[in-house]
C-alpha positions as CSV (number, residue, x, y, z in Angstrom):
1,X,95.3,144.0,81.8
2,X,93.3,144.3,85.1
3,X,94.9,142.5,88.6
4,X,92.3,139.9,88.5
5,X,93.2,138.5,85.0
6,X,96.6,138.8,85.3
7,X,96.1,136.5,88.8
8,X,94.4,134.1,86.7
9,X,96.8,134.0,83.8
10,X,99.8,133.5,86.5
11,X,99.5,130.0,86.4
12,X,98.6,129.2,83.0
13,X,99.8,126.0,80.7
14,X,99.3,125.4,77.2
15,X,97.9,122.2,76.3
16,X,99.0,120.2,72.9
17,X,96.4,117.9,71.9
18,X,98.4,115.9,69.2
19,X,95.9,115.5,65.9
20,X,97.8,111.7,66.2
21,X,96.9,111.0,69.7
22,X,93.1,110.6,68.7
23,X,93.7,107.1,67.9
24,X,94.3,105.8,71.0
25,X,91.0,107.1,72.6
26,X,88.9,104.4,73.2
27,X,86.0,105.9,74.3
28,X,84.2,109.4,72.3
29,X,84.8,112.9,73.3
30,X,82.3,114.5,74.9
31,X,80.9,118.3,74.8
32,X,78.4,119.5,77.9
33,X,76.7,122.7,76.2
34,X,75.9,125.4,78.4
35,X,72.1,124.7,77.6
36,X,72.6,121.0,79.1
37,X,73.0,118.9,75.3
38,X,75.7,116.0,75.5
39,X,77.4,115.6,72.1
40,X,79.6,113.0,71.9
41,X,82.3,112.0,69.1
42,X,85.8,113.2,67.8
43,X,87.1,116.3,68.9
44,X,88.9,118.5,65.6
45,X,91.1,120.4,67.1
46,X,95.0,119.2,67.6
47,X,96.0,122.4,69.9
48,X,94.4,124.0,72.5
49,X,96.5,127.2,74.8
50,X,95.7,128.0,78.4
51,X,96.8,131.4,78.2
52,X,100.0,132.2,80.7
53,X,102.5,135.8,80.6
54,X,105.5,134.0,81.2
55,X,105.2,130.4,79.3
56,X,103.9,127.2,77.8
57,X,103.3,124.2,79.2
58,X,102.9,121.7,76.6
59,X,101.3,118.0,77.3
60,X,99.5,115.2,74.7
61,X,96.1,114.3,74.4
62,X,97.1,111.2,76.6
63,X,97.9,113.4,79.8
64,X,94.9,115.7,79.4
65,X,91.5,114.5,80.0
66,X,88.8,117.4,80.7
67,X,88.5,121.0,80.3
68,X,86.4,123.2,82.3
69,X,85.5,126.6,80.1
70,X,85.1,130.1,82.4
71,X,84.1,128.6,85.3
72,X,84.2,130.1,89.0
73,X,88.3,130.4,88.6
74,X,88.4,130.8,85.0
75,X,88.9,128.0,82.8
76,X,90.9,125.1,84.2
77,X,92.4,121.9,82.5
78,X,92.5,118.1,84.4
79,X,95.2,115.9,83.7
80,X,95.1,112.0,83.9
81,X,97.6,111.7,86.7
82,X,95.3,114.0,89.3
83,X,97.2,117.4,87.9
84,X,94.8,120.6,87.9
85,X,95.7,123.7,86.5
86,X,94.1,127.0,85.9
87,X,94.2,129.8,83.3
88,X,92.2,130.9,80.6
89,X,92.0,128.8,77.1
90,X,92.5,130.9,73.8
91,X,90.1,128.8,71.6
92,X,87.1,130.2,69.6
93,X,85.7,127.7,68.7
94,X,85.5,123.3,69.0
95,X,84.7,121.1,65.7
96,X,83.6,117.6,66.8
97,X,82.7,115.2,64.6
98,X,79.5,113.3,66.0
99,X,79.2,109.7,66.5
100,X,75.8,109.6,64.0
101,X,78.0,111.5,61.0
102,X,77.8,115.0,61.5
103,X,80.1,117.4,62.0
104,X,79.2,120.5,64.7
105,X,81.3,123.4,65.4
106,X,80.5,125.4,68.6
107,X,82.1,129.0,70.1
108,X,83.4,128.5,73.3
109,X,80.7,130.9,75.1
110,X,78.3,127.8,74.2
111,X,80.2,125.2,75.9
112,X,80.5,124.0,79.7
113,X,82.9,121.2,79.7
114,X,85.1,119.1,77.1
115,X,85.8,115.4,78.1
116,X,88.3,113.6,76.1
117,X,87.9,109.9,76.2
118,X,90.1,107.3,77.5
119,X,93.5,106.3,76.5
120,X,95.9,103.8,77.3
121,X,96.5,103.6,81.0
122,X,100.5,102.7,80.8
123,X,101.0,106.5,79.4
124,X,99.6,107.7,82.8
125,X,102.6,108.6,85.2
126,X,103.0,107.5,88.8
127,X,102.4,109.7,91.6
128,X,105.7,111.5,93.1
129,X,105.9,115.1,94.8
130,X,102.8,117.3,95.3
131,X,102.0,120.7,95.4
132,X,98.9,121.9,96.4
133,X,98.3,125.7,95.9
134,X,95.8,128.4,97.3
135,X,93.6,128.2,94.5
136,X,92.8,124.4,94.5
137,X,95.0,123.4,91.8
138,X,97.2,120.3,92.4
139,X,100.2,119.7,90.3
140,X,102.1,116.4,91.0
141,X,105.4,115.8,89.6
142,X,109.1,116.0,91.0
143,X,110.2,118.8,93.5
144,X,113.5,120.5,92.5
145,X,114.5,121.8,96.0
146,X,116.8,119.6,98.4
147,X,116.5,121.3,101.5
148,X,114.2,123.3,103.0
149,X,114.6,126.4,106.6
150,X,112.6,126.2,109.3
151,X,112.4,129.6,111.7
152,X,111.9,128.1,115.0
153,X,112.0,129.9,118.8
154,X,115.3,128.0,118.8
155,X,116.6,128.8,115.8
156,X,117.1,128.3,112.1
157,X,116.7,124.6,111.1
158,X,117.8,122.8,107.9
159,X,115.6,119.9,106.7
160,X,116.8,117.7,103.9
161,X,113.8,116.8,101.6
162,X,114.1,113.4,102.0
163,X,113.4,114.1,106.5
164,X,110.0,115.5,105.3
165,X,106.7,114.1,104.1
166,X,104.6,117.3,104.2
167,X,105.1,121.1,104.5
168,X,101.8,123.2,105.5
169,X,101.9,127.2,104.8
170,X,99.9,129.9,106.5
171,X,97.7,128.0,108.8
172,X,96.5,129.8,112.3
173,X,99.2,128.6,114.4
174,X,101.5,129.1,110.7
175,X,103.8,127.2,108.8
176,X,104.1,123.5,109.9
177,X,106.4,120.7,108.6
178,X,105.6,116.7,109.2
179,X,108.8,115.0,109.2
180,X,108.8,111.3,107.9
181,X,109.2,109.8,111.3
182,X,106.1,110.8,112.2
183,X,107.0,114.2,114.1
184,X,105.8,117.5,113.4
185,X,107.2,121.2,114.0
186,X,105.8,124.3,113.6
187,X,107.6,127.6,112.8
188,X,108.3,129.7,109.1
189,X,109.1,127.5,106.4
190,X,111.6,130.1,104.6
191,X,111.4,129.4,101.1
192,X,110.3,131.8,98.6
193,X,109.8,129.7,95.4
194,X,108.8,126.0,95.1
195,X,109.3,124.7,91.6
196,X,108.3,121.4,90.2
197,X,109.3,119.3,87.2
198,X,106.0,117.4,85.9
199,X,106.2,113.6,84.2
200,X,107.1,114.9,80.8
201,X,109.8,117.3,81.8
202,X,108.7,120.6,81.7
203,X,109.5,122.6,84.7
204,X,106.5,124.7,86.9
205,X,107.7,127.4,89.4
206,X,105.5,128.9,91.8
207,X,105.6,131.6,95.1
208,X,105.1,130.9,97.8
209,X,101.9,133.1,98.2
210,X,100.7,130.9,96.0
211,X,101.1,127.4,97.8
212,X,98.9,125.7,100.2
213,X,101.1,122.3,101.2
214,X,103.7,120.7,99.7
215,X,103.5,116.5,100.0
216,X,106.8,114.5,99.1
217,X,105.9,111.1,97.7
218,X,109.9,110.2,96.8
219,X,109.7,106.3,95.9
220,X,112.2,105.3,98.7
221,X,109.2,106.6,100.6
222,X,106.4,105.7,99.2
223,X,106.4,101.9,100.7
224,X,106.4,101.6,104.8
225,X,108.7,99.7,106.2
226,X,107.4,97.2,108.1
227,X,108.2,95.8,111.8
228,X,108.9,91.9,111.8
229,X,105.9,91.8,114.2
230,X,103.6,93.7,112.1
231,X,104.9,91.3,109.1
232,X,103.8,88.0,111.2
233,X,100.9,89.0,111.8
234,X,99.6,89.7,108.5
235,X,96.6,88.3,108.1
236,X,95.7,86.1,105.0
237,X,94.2,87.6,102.3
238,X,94.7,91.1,103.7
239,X,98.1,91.8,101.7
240,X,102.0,91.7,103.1
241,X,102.6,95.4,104.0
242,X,105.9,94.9,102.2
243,X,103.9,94.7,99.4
244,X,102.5,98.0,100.1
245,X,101.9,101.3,97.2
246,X,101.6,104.7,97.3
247,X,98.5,106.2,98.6
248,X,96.2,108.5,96.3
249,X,96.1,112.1,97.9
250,X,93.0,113.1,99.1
251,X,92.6,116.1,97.0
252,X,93.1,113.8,94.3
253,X,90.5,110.9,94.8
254,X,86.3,111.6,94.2
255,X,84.3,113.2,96.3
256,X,82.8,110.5,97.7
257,X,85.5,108.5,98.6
258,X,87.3,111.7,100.4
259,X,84.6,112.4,102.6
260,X,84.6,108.9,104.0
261,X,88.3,108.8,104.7
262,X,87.8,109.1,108.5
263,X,89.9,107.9,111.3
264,X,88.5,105.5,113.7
265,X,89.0,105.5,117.4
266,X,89.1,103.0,120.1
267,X,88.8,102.3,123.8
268,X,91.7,101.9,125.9
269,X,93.7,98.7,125.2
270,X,90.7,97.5,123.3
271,X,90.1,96.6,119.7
272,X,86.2,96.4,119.3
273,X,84.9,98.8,117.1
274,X,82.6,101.3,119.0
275,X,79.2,102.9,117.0
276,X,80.6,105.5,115.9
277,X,83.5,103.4,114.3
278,X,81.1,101.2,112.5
279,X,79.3,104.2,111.0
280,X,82.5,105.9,109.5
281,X,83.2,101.9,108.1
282,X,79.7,101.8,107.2
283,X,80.2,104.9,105.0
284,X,83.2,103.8,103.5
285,X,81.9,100.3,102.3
286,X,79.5,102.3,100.6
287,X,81.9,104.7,98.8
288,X,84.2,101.5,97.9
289,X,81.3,99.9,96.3
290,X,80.4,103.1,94.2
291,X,84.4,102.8,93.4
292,X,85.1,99.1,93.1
293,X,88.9,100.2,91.1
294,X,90.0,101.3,94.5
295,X,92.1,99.4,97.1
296,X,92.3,100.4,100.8
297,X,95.2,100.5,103.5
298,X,94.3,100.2,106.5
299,X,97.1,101.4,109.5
300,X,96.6,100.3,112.9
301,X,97.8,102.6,115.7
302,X,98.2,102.8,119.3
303,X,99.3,104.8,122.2
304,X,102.2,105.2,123.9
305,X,101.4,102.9,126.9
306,X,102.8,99.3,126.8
307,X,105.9,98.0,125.0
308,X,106.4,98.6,122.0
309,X,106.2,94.6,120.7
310,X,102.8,94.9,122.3
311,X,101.5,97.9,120.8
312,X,102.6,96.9,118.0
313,X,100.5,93.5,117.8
314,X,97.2,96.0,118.9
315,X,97.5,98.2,116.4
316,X,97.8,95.2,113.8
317,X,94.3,93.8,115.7
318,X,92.6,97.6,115.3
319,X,93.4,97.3,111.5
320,X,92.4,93.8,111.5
321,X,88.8,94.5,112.8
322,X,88.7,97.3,110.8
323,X,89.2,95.2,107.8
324,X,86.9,92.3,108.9
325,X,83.6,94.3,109.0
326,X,84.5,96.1,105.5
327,X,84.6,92.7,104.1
328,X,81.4,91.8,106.2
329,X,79.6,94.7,104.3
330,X,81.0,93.3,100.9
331,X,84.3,94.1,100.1
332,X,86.4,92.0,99.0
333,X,89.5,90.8,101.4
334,X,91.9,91.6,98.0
335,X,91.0,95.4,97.9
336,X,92.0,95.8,101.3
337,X,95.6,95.7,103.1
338,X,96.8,96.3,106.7
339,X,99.6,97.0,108.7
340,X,100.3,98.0,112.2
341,X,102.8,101.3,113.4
342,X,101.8,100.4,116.8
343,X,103.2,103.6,118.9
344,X,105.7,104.3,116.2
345,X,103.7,107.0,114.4
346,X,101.7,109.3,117.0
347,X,98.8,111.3,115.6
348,X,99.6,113.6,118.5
349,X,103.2,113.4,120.0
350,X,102.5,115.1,123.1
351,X,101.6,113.0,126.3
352,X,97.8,113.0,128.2
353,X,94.9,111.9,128.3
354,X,93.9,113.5,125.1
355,X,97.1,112.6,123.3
356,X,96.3,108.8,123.8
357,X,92.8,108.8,122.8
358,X,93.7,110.8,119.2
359,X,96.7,107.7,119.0
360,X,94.3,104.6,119.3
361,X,93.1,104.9,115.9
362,X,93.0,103.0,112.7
363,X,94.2,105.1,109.4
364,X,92.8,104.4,106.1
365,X,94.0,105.5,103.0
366,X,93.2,104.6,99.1
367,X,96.1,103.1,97.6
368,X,97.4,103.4,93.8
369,X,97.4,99.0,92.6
């Protein structure tokens, strides 16, 4: 077997697609033949195989929800809860039975893409732990490690999983770990394997040569705590931040919706949104319209400057107007939440000129209700 094939296989999972699964779809399958044809209807086949040296990843119909066939990667398998892995399938061929009565079978080198319809949402699982590797895949599920070295100048450093929120490998200036508080290190993240345990129990393990970023989403997490100030000033509709959810990683969301994740910026001790701010807003009206499922955080910051009582109640007045001219544009106040982090969470943690102007920002991320 040649280097490149055995690259692809390294990461492959074998997909069960129970025959007694079909029932809960509520919507056809769907085949995209190479030639452009959409056939849509029941899908024969109860087990599919993404082809792997070392093991098999098994998951229902429920979890999986598109295949790709021998695309730019190789083939490549989407999961419901934002899971992407790559490999290559071992199917011939795909029977589907046709809506109008009839009953196809195709060879694989005639199909583009298999999309299995829609099942009951309560089998989806929740978003945890993330790992993002080199190729593009994204597999989310629970990390297995505890604790995690950092090389620094100063020295070797022990983190405990639950001090970190994000670990970034090989960048320019290299590894880099965001610690929950809102700090950030760089150095060499010494850890040779990262292995995660998906919702239904099976167990992933990859090198680190082939990881991009690790992101912990552990539930005690997942919820920001908010300041009694930021809590008061809450504004009506726009949603307690105690009653805050997850966000939806960006790798995980459409297109559309992460291109208009943008940070906005704002004048010294002001709040009014300049042009620029009303054009990244402007943008992502649109993209919530094109998605009207999703619901929007929106965190107000500010710089170091001031108390912090005071910064506090800007940053709650940056998310606010914010807020205000996405519901001007037509969203509705119920999609969208704020809260304030005032200085407490600095884009940049250095001081200047530069520093402040990065800080003075409002946040927004797409949350999981």
């Amino acid at each position: 077997m040649d280097e490149p094939l055995k690259s692809l296989m390294a990461m492959g999972v074998a997909v069960m697609l129970v025959a007694g699964s079909w029932a809960l779809a509520v919507a056809s399958d769907e085949i995209i033949l190479r030639s452009g044809e959409h056939l849509r209807g029941d899908i024969e086949q109860t087990e599919l195989v993404l082809q792997t040296p070392d093991r098999a990843y098994r998951v229902t119909r429920a979890t999986a929800w598109r295949l790709e066939l021998s695309g730019a990667s190789g083939d490549a398998v989407h999961f419901r809860n934002g899971d992407r892995l790559s490999g290559l399938l071992d199917q011939a061929g795909y029977t589907i039975h046709l809506t109008e009565g009839r009953t196809k079978t195709l060879s694989r080198s005639e199909i583009d893409t298999v999309t299995l319809g829609a099942v009951d949402r309560a089998q989806s699982s929740p978003l945890r732990d993330l790992l993002i590797l080199v190729n593009g895949d994204h597999i989310y599920g629970e990390l297995r490690e505890t604790e995690f070295d950092l090389v620094l100048a100063t020295g070797t450093h022990r983190f405990e999983r639950t001090a970190l929120w994000r670990l970034v490998l090989d960048t320019a200036a290299g590894d880099s770990a965001e610690l929950a508080e809102g700090s950030h290190v760089s150095g060499l993240v010494d850890h040779a394997r990262y292995s995660i345990r998906t919702a239904d129990g099976q167990l992933l393990r990859f090198r680190r040569d082939e990881v991009a970023e690790v992101r912990f989403r552990l539930p005690e997490r997942a919820v920001a705590a908010p300041s009694s100030a930021s809590a008061a000033a809450a504004p009506p509709g726009g949603g307690a931040p105690g009653a805050q959810v997850a966000a939806v990683p960006a790798p995980s969301l459409p297109p559309p919706l992460q291109k208009a994740l943008r940070d906005i910026y704002f004048e010294f001790d002001a709040w009014g949104l300049t042009f620029p701010a009303r054009q990244v807003l402007e943008e992502l009206a649109a993209a919530m319209k094109e998605f009207p499922r999703s619901a929007l955080r929106i965190e107000g910051h500010a710089d170091e400057r001031g108390t912090p009582e005071y910064n506090l109640a800007l940053g709650e007045r940056r998310a606010q107007a914010a807020r205000d001219y996405l519901v001007n544009l037509g969203i509705a106040p119920a999609r969208i939440d704020v809260v304030s982090y005032g200085e407490e969470r600095p884009l940049d943690p250095t001081h200047g000129e530069i520093a402040w102007a990065l800080n003075r920002r409002a946040h927004f991320e797409v949350t999981t209700r």
